[in-house]
BALOBA-1460 file (C-alpha; in Angstrom, 3 decimals):
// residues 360
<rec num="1" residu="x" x="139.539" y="111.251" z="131.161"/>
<rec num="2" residu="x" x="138.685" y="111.948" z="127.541"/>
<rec num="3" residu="x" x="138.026" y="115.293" z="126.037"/>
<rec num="4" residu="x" x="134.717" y="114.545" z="125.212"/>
<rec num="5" residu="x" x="134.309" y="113.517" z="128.671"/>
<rec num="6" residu="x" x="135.226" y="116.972" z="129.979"/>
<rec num="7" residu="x" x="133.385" y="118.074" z="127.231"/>
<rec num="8" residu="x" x="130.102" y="117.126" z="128.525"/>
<rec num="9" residu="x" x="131.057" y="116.877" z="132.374"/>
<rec num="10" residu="x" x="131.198" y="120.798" z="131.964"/>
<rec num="11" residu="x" x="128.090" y="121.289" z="130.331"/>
<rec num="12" residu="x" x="125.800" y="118.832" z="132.324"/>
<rec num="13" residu="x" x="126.487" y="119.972" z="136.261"/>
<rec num="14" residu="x" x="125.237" y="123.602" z="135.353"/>
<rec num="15" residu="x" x="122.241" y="121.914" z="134.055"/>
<rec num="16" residu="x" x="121.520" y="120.229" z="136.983"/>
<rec num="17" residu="x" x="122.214" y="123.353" z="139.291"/>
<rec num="18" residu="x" x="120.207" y="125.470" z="137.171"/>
<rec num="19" residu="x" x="117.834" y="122.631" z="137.444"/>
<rec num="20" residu="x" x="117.715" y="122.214" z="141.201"/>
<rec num="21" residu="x" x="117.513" y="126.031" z="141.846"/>
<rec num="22" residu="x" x="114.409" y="125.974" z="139.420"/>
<rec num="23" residu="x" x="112.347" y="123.318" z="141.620"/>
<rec num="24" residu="x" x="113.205" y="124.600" z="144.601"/>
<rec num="25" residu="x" x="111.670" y="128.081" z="143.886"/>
<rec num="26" residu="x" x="108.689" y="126.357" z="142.279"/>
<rec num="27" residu="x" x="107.839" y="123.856" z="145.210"/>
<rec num="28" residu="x" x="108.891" y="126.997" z="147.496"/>
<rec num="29" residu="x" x="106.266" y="129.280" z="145.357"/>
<rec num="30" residu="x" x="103.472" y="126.920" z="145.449"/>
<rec num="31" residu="x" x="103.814" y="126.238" z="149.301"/>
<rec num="32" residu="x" x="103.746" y="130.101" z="150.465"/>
<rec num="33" residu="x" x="100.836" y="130.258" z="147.709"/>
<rec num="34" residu="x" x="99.342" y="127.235" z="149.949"/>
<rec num="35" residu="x" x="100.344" y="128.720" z="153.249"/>
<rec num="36" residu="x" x="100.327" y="132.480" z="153.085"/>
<rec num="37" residu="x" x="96.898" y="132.683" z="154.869"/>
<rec num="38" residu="x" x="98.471" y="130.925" z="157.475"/>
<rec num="39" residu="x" x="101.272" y="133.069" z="157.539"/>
<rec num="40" residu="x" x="98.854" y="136.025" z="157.599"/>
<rec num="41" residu="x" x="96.406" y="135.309" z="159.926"/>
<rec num="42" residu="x" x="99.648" y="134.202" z="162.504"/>
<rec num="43" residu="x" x="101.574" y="137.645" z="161.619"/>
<rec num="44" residu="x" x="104.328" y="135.503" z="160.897"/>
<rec num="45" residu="x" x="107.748" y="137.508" z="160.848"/>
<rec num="46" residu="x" x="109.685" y="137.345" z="157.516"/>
<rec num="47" residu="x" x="112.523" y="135.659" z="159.405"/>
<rec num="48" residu="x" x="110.529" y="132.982" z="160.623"/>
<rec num="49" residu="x" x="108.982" y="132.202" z="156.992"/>
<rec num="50" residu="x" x="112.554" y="132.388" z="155.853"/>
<rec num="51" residu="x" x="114.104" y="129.971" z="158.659"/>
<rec num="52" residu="x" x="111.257" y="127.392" z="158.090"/>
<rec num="53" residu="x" x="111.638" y="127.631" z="153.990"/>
<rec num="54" residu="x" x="115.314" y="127.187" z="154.783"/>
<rec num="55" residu="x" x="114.548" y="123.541" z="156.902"/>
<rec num="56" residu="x" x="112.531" y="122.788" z="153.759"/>
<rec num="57" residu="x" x="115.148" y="122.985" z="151.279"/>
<rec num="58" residu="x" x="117.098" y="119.896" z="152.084"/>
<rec num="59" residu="x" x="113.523" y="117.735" z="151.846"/>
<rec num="60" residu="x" x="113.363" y="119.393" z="148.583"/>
<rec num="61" residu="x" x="116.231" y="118.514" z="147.014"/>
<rec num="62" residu="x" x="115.796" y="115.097" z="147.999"/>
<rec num="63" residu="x" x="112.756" y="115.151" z="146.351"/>
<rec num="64" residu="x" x="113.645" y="117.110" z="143.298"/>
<rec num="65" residu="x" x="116.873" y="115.623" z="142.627"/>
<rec num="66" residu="x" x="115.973" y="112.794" z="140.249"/>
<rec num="67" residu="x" x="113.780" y="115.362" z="138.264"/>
<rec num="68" residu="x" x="116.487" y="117.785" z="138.349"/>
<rec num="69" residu="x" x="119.173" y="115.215" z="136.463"/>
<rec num="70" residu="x" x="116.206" y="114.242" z="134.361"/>
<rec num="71" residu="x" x="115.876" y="117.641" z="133.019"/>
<rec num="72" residu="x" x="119.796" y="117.874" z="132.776"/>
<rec num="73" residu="x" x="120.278" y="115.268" z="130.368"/>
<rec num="74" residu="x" x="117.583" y="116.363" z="128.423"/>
<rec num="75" residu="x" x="119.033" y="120.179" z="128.055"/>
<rec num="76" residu="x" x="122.783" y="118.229" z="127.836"/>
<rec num="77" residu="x" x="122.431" y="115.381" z="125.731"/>
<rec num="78" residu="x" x="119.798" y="117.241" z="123.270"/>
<rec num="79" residu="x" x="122.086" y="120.254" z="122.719"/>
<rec num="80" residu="x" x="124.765" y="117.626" z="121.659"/>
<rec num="81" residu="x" x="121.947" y="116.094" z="119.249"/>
<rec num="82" residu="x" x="120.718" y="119.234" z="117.784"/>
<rec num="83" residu="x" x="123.999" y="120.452" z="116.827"/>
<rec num="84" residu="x" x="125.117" y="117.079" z="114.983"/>
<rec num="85" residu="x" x="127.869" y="116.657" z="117.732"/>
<rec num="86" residu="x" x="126.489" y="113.200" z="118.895"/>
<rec num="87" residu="x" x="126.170" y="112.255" z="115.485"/>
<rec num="88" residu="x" x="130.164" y="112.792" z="115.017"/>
<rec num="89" residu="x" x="130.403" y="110.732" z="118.005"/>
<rec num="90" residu="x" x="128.289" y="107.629" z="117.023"/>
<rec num="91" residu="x" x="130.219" y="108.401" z="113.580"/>
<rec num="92" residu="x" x="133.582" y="108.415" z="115.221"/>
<rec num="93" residu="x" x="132.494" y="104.623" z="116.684"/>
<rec num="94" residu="x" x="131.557" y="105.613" z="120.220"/>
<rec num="95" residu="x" x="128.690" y="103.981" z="121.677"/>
<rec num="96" residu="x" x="125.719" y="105.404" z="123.371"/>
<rec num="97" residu="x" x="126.399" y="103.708" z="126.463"/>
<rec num="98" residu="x" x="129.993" y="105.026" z="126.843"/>
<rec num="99" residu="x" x="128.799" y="108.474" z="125.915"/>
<rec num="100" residu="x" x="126.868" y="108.236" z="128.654"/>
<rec num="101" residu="x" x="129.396" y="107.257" z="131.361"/>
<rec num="102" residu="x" x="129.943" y="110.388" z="133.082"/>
<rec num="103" residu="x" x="126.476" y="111.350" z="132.900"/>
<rec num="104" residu="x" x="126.233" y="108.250" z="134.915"/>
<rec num="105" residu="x" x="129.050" y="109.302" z="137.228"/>
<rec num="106" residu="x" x="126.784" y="112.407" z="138.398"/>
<rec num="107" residu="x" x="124.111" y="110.769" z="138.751"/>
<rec num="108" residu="x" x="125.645" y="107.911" z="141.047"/>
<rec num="109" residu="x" x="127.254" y="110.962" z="142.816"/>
<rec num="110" residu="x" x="123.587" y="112.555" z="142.715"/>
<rec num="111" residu="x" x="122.157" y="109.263" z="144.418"/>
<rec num="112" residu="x" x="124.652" y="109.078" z="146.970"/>
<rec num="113" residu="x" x="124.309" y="112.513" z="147.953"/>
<rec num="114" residu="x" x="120.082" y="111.960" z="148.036"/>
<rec num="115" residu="x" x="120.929" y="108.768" z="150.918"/>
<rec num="116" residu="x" x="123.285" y="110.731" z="152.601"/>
<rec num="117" residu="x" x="120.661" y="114.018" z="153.009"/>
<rec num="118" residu="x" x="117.797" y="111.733" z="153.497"/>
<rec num="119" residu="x" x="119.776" y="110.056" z="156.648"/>
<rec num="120" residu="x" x="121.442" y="112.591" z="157.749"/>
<rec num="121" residu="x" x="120.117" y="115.830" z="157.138"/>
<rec num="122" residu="x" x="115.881" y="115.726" z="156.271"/>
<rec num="123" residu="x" x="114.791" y="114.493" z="159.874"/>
<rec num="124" residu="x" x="116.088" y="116.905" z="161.409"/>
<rec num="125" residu="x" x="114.931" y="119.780" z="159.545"/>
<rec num="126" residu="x" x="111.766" y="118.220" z="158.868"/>
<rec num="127" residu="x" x="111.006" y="117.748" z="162.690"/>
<rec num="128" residu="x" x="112.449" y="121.358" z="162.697"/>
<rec num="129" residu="x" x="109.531" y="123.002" z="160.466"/>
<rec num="130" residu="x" x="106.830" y="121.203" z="161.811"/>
<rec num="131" residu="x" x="108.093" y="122.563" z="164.776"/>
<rec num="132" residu="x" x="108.566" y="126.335" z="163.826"/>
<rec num="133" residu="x" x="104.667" y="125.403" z="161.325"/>
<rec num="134" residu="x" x="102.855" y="124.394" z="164.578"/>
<rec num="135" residu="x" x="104.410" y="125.643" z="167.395"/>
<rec num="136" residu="x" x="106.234" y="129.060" z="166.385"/>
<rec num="137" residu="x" x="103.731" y="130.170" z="163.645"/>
<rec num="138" residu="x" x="100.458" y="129.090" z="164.379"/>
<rec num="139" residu="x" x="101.079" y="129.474" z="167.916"/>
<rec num="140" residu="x" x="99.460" y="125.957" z="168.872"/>
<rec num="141" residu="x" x="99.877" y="125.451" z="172.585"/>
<rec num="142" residu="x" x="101.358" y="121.992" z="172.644"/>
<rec num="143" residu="x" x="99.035" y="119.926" z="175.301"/>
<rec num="144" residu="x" x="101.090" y="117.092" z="174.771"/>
<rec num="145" residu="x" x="103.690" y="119.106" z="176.980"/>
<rec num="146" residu="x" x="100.871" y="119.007" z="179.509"/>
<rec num="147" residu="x" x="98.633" y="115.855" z="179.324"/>
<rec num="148" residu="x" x="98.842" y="112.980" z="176.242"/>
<rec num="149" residu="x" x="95.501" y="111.497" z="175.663"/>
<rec num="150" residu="x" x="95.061" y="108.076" z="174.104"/>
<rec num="151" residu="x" x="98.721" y="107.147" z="173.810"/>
<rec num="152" residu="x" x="99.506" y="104.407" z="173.026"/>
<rec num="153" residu="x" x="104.154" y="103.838" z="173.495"/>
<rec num="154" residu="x" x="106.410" y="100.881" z="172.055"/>
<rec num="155" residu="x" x="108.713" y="100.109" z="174.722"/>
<rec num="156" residu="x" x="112.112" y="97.701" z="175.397"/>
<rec num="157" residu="x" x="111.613" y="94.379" z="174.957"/>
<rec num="158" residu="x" x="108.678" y="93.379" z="173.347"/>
<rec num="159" residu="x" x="106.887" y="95.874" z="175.866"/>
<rec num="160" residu="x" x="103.456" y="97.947" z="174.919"/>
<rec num="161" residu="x" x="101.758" y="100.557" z="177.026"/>
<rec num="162" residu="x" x="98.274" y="101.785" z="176.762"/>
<rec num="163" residu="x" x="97.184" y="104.493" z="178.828"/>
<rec num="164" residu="x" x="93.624" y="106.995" z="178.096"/>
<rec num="165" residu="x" x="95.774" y="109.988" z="179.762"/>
<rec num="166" residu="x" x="99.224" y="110.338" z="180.642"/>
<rec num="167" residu="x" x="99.769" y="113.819" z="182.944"/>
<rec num="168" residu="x" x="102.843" y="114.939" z="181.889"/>
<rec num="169" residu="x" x="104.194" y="117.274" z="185.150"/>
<rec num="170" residu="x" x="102.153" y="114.888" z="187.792"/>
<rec num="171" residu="x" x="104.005" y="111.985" z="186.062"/>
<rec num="172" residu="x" x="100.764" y="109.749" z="186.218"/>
<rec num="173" residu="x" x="98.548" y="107.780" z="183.435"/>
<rec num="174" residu="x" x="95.107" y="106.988" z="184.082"/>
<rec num="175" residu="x" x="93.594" y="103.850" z="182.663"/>
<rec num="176" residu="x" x="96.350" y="102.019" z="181.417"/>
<rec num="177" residu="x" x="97.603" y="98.715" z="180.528"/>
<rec num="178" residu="x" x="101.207" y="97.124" z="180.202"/>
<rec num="179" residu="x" x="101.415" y="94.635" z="178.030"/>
<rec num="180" residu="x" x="104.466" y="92.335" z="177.669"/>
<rec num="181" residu="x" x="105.413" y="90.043" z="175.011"/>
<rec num="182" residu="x" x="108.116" y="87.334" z="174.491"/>
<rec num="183" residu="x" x="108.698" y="85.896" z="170.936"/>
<rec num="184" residu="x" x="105.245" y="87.844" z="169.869"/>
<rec num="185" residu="x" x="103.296" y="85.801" z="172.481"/>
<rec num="186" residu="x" x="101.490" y="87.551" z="175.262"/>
<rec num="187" residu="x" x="103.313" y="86.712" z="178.869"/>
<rec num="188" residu="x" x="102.203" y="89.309" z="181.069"/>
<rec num="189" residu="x" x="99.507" y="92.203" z="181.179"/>
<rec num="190" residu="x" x="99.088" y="94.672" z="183.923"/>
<rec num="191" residu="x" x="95.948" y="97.162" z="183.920"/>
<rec num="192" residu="x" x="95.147" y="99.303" z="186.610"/>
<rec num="193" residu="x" x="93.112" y="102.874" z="186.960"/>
<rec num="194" residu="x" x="96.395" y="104.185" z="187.988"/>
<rec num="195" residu="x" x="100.169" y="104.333" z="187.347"/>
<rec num="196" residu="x" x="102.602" y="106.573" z="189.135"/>
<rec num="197" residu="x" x="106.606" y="107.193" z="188.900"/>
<rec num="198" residu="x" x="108.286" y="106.727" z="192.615"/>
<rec num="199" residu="x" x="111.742" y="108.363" z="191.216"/>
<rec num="200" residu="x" x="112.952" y="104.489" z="190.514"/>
<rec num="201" residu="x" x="109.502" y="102.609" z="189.217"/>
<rec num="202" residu="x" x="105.920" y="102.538" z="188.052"/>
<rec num="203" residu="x" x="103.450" y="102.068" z="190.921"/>
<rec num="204" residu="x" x="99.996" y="100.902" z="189.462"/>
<rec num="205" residu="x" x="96.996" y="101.561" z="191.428"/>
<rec num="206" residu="x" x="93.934" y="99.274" z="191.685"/>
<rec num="207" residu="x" x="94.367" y="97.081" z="188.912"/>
<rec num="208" residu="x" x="94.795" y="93.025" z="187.695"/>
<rec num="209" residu="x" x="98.251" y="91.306" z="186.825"/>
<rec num="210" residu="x" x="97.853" y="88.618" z="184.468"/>
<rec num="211" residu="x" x="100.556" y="86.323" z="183.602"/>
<rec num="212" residu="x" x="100.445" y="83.701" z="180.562"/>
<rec num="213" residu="x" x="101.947" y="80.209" z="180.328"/>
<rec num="214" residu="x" x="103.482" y="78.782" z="177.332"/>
<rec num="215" residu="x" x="99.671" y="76.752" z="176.507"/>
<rec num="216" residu="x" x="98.497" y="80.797" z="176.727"/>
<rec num="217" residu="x" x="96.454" y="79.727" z="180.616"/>
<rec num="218" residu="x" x="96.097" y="82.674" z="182.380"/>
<rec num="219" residu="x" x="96.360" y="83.534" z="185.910"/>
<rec num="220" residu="x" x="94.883" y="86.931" z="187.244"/>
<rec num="221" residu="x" x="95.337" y="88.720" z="190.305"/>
<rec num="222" residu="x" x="93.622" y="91.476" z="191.795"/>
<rec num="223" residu="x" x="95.927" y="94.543" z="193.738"/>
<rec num="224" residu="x" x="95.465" y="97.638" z="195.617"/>
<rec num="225" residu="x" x="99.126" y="99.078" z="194.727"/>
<rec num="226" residu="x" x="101.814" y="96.953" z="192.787"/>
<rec num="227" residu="x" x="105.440" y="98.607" z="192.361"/>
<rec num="228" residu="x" x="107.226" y="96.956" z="188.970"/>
<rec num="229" residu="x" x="110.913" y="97.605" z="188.896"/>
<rec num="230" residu="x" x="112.957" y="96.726" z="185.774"/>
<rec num="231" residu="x" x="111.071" y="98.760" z="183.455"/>
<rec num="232" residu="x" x="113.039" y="100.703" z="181.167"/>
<rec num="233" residu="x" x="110.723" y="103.186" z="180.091"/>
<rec num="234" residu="x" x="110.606" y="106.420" z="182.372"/>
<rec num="235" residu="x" x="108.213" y="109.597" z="182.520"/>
<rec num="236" residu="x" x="110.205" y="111.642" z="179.797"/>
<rec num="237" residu="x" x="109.874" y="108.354" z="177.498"/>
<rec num="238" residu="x" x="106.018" y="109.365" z="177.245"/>
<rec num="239" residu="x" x="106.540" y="113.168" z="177.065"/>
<rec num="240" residu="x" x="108.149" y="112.740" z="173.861"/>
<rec num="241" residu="x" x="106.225" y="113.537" z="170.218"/>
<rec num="242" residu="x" x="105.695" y="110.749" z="168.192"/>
<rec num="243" residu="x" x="108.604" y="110.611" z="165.416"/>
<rec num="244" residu="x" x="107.017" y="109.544" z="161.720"/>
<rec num="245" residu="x" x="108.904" y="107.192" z="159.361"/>
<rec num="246" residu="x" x="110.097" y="110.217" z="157.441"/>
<rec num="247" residu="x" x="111.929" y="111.499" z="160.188"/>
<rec num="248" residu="x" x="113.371" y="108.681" z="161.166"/>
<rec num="249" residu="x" x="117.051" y="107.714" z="159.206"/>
<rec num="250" residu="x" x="117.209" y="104.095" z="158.074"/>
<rec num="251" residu="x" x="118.814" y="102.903" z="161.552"/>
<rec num="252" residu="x" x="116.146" y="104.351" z="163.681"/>
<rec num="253" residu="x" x="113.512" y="103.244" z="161.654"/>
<rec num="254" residu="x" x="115.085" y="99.236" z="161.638"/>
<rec num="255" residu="x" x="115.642" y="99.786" z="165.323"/>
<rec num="256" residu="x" x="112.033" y="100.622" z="165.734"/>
<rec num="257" residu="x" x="110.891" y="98.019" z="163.429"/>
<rec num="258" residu="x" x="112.856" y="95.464" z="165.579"/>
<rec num="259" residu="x" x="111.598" y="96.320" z="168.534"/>
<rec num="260" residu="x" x="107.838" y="96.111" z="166.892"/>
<rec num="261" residu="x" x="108.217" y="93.256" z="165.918"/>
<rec num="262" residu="x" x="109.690" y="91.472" z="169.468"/>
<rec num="263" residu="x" x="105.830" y="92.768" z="170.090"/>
<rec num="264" residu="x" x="104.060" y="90.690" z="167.873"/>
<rec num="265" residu="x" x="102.490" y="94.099" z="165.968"/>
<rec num="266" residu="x" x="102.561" y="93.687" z="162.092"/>
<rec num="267" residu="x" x="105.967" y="95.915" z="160.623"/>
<rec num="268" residu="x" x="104.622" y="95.141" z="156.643"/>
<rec num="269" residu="x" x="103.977" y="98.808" z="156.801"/>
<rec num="270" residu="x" x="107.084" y="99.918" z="157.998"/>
<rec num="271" residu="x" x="109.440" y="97.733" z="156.056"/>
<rec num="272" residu="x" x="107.753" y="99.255" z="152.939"/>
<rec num="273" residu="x" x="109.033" y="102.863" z="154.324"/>
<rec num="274" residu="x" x="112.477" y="101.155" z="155.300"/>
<rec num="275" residu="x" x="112.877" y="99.981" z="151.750"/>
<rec num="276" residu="x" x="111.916" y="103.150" z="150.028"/>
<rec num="277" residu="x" x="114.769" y="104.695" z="151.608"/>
<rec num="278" residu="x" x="116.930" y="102.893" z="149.930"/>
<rec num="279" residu="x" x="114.933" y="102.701" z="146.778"/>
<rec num="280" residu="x" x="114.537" y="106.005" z="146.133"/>
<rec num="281" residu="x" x="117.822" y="107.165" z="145.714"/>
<rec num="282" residu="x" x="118.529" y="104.877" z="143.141"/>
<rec num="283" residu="x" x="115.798" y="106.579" z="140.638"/>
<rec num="284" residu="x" x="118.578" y="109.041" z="140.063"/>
<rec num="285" residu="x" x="120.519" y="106.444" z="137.617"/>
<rec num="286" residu="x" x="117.421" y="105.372" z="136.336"/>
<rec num="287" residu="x" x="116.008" y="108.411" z="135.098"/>
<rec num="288" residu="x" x="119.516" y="109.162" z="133.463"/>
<rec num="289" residu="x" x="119.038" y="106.097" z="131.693"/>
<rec num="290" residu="x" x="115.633" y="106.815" z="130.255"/>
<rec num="291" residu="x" x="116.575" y="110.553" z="130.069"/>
<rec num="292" residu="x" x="119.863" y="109.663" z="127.999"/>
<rec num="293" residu="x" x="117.850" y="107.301" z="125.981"/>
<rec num="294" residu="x" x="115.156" y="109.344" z="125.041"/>
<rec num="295" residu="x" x="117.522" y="112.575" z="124.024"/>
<rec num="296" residu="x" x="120.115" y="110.697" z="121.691"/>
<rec num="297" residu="x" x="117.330" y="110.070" z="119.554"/>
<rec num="298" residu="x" x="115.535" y="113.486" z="119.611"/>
<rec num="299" residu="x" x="116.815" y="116.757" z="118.731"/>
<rec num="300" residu="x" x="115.705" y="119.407" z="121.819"/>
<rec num="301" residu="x" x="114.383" y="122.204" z="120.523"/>
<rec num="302" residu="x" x="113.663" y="124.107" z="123.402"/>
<rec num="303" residu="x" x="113.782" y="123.877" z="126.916"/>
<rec num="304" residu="x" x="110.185" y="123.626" z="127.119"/>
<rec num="305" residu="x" x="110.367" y="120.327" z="125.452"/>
<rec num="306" residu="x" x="112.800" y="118.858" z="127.841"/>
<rec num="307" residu="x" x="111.369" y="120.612" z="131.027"/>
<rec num="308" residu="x" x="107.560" y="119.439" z="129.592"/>
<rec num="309" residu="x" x="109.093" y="115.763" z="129.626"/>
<rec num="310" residu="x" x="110.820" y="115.546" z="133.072"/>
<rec num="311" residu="x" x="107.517" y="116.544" z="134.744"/>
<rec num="312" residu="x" x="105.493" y="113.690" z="132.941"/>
<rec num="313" residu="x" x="108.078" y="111.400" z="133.634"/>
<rec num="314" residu="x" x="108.472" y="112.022" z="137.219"/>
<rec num="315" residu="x" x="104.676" y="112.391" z="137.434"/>
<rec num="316" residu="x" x="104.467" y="108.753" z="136.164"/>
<rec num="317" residu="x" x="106.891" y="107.783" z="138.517"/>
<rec num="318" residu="x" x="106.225" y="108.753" z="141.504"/>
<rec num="319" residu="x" x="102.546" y="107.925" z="140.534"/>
<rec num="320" residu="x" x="104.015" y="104.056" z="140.338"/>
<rec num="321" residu="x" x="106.127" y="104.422" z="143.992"/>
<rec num="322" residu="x" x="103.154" y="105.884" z="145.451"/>
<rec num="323" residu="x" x="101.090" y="102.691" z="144.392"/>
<rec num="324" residu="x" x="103.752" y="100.049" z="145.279"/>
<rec num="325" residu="x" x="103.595" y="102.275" z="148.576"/>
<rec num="326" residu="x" x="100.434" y="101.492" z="149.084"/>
<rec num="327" residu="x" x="99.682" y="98.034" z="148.286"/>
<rec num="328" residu="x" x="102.980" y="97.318" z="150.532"/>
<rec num="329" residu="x" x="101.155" y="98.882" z="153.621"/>
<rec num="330" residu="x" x="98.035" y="97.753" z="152.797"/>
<rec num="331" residu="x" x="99.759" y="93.557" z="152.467"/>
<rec num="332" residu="x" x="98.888" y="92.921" z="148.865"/>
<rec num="333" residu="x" x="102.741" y="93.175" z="147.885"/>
<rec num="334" residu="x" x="105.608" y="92.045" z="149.441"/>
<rec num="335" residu="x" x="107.575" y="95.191" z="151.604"/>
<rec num="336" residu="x" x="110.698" y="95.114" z="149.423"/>
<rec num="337" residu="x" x="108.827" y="94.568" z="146.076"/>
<rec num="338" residu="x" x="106.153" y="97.322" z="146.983"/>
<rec num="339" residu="x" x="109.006" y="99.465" z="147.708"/>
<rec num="340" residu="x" x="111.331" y="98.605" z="144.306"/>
<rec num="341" residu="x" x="108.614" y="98.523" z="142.028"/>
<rec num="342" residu="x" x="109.314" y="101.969" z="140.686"/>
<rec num="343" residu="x" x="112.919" y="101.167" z="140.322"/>
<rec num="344" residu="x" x="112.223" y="98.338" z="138.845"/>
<rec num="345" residu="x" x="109.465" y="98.870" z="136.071"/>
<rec num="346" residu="x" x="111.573" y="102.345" z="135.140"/>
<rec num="347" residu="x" x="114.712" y="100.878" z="135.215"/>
<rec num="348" residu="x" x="113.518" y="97.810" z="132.668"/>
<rec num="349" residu="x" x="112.139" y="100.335" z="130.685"/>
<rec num="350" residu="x" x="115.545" y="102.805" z="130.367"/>
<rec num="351" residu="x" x="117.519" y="99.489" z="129.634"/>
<rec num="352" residu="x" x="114.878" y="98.472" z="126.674"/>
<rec num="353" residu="x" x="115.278" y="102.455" z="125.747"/>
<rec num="354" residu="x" x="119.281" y="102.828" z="125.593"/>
<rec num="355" residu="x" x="119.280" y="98.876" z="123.731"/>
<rec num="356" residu="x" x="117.284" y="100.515" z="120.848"/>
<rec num="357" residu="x" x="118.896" y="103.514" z="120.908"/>
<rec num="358" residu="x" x="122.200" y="101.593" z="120.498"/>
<rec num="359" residu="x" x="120.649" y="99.906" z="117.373"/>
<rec num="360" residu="x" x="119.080" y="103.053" z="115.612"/>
């Protein structure tokens, strides 16, 4: 490793800490500033504010991460600039672009670190402080332990229940339908007033059982009491919270997107989220590369400066994900593209960025 590498991997880390511990007291400001009357009217303990802030921190420095190294090469390459020691360099023959290498390294380091916490690590604790938020804090007697209403459940197999209200200790819906699919086509429906765990199946109660050829004819009949066996979902299954995208890691997510679409239900929605998982970790070598761009050719003369341009330029971008976001769920855009399109336009950008810096 070169001296000048050294040089500068000693300088830009402590950046980036300094960085990282500066967001996460902002975001961690602004949400007790957002919360505290929550917090107050609840007579939340200190030590439960604390715990949930500390759950929060890893979704933080997901988030905060590519604005973090933003501001880091900013404070690390400008200092360079303003004292005439990247000019020596680019005298010396040294190109921007291998100036920039272990910059780069962090940030790949940076990125892999982001996937790794967003797989691994921010479910959990984000399940965790909506848990200690709802539950633990504002003291919100959980009904769903008792009765579900209007649930609707993706089973095994291409398998959907419906059910108006699912009695959690009496394991029994009310008003529900089963409906089974094979290659996304409709091949058998059960609905009955009733349904009831034996300890081994669901009984329905007073209901129709309609099957479905391969032309889609349909043949119904009428029972008192019908006993299914080989159904793999049991009571507990439907006891469970619903788990959001965001606390799903990539595998559970492509697991549940799988078995959506053995349904036949549309996954555009989900593949978007799926994609972003990926996608978003990569904006950590991207900013770099606008970041590194932009500083080589501007002397810093404050912090302010650099601080004042991270914000706008993660404003921007996540301004652009958030819109590829939503034209992804909504079907205008394809899943992946909706979900790279940040990458993308930034990351065209910060290569037309470091080519004319290379030039000037």
């Amino acid at each position: 490793m070169r001296i000048l590498d050294r040089y500068l991997l000693r300088e830009f880390p402590v950046y980036l800490l300094l960085g990282l511990a500066g967001f996460i007291v902002i975001y961690a400001v602004v949400d007790i500033i957002e919360k505290l009357g929550s917090f107050l009217d609840h007579r939340a303990s200190a030590a439960l504010i604390a715990t949930y802030y500390l759950n929060l921190v890893p979704k933080i420095l997901v988030q905060m991460m590519p604005v973090a190294l933003l501001l880091a090469t900013f404070l690390a390459l400008g200092q360079l600039n303003k004292f005439g020691e990247l000019t020596a360099m680019r005298a010396a023959g040294i190109s921007i672009l291998r100036i920039l290498v272990p910059v780069f390294g962090v940030a790949a380091v940076a990125a892999v670190c982001t996937l790794l916490l967003s797989e691994f690590v921010v479910p959990k604790s984000a399940r965790e402080c909506n848990d200690i938020l709802n539950r633990r804090i504002q003291q919100m007697q959980n009904m769903r332990g008792i009765e579900r209403t209007d649930l609707t459940y993706l089973g095994q197999g291409g398998r959907i229940w419906y059910m108006r209200l699912y009695i959690v200790p009496e394991r029994r819906m009310h008003e529900v339908s089963l409906q089974e699919f094979t290659r996304g086509q409709l091949v058998r429906r059960i609905d009955a007033s009733e349904a009831t765990w034996d300890g081994s199946r669901w009984v329905f109660v007073s209901g129709v059982k309609r099957t479905f050829d391969a032309q889609g004819r349909e043949i119904a009949e009428t029972f008192p009491r019908l006993a299914v066996g080989g159904l793999a979902e049991r009571p507990e299954d439907f006891s469970r919270d619903d788990i959001r995208p965001e606390e799903m890691n990539y595998f559970e997510l492509a697991a549940y997107i799988q078995r959506l679409r053995t349904s036949g239900a549309r996954v555009a929605n989900y593949l978007v989220d799926l994609h972003m998982k990926l996608a978003f970790p990569m904006i950590c070598v991207v900013v770099v590369l606008i970041g590194g761009s932009l500083a080589t050719r501007m002397r810093m003369q404050s912090a302010a400066l650099g601080f004042g341009l991270s914000i706008a330029i993660a404003i921007l971008y996540y301004a652009v994900m958030r819109a590829g976001q939503a034209l992804g769920h909504n079907g205008a855009m394809p899943p992946y593209l909706a979900a790279w399109l940040g990458d993308m336009i930034f990351g065209a950008i910060g290569l037309f960025m470091l080519r004319l810096a290379q030039k000037a």
